[in-house]
C-alpha positions, 0 to 999 in steps of 0.5 A: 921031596920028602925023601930028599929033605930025609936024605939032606936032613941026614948029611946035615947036624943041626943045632938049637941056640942063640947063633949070630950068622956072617950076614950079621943076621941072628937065628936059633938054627944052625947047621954044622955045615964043616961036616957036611962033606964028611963022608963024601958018599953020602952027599955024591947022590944030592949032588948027582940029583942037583947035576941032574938040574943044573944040566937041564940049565944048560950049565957050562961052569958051576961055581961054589962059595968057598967052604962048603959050598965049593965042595958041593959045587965040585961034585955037581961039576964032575957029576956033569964033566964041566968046569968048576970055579969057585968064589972066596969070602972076603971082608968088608970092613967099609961095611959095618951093617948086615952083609959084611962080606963080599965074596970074589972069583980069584983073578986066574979064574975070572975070565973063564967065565966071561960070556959063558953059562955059570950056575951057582951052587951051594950047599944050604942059604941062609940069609944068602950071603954067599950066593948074593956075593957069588951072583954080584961077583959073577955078573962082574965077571961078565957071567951068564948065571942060569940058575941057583941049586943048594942042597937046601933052603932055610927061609925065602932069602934064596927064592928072592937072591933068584928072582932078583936075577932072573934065575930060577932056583933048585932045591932039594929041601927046604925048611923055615927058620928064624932069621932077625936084624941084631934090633929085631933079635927076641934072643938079644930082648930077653938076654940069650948069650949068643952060642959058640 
């Protein structure tokens, strides 16, 4: 596990400050996840190591969440020669509280997971927004989802997305993190801009 972690550790840039996530949660880490992808090389053998797993789920489809997830999800898909498909992130304006996004299979890819074995993978969960968006949506769809992998996890949201369906979770790190509601927030108590 230790060398994973050194090897997901060096495909991700990391960064301290005030952050404000799309879930709406707040945190002091984040992770440059836009080059993630960057040299493609350098992330095939994570993602060949998640394949690894995700064959053992016996996985007929993986899906990703649109961007960087997707693009991990494809590369565990070509690693495996199953299909891909992929969720897009939509905004809740109805939804002014935390989670106000949902995320959605477009409709010329929803039924080529009816009733079949779909594995969701991702790049790094956070709070788990786009995992818990992905899952809904994929139930929705009348998927059979058989587990969850990422290349890692920051906190325990992952580990409860996953015990909430039943599924079990793969990762190649994981790591802590602080994660607060916008009234929890310490950085917001002592007046931290947040950080662009």
């Amino acid at each position: 596990m230790a060398d994973q972690r050194h090897a997901v550790d060096e495909v991700l840039s990391a960064r301290s400050g005030h952050f404000v996530f799309e879930s709406g949660h707040h945190g002091d880490l984040w992770l440059e996840l836009e080059r993630l992808c960057l040299r493609p090389g350098v992330v095939r053998p994570l993602a060949a190591e998640l394949a690894r797993w995700v064959g053992e789920q016996r996985a007929e489809v993986v899906c990703g969440p649109l961007v960087e997830g997707a693009f991990v999800a494809l590369l565990v898909a070509e690693e495996l020669g199953v299909e891909f498909v992929y969720a897009e992130r939509f905004e809740n304006r109805e939804n002014r509280g935390l989670f106000p996004v949902e995320y959605r299979l477009p409709a010329a890819l929803r039924e080529a997971v009816r009733g079949r074995r779909v594995a969701i993978v991702n790049d790094v969960v956070n709070a788990g927004s786009a995992v818990r968006g992905t899952a809904a949506d994929l139930v929705a769809c009348g998927a059979e989802i058989v587990g969850i992998a990422c290349l890692m996890t920051l906190g325990e949201a992952a580990a409860k997305i996953a015990e909430q369906y039943g599924v079990p979770l793969f990762r190649l790190a994981a790591r802590e993190a602080n994660l607060w509601t916008p009234a929890e927030c310490p950085l917001c108590r002592a007046g931290v801009e947040v950080t662009c």
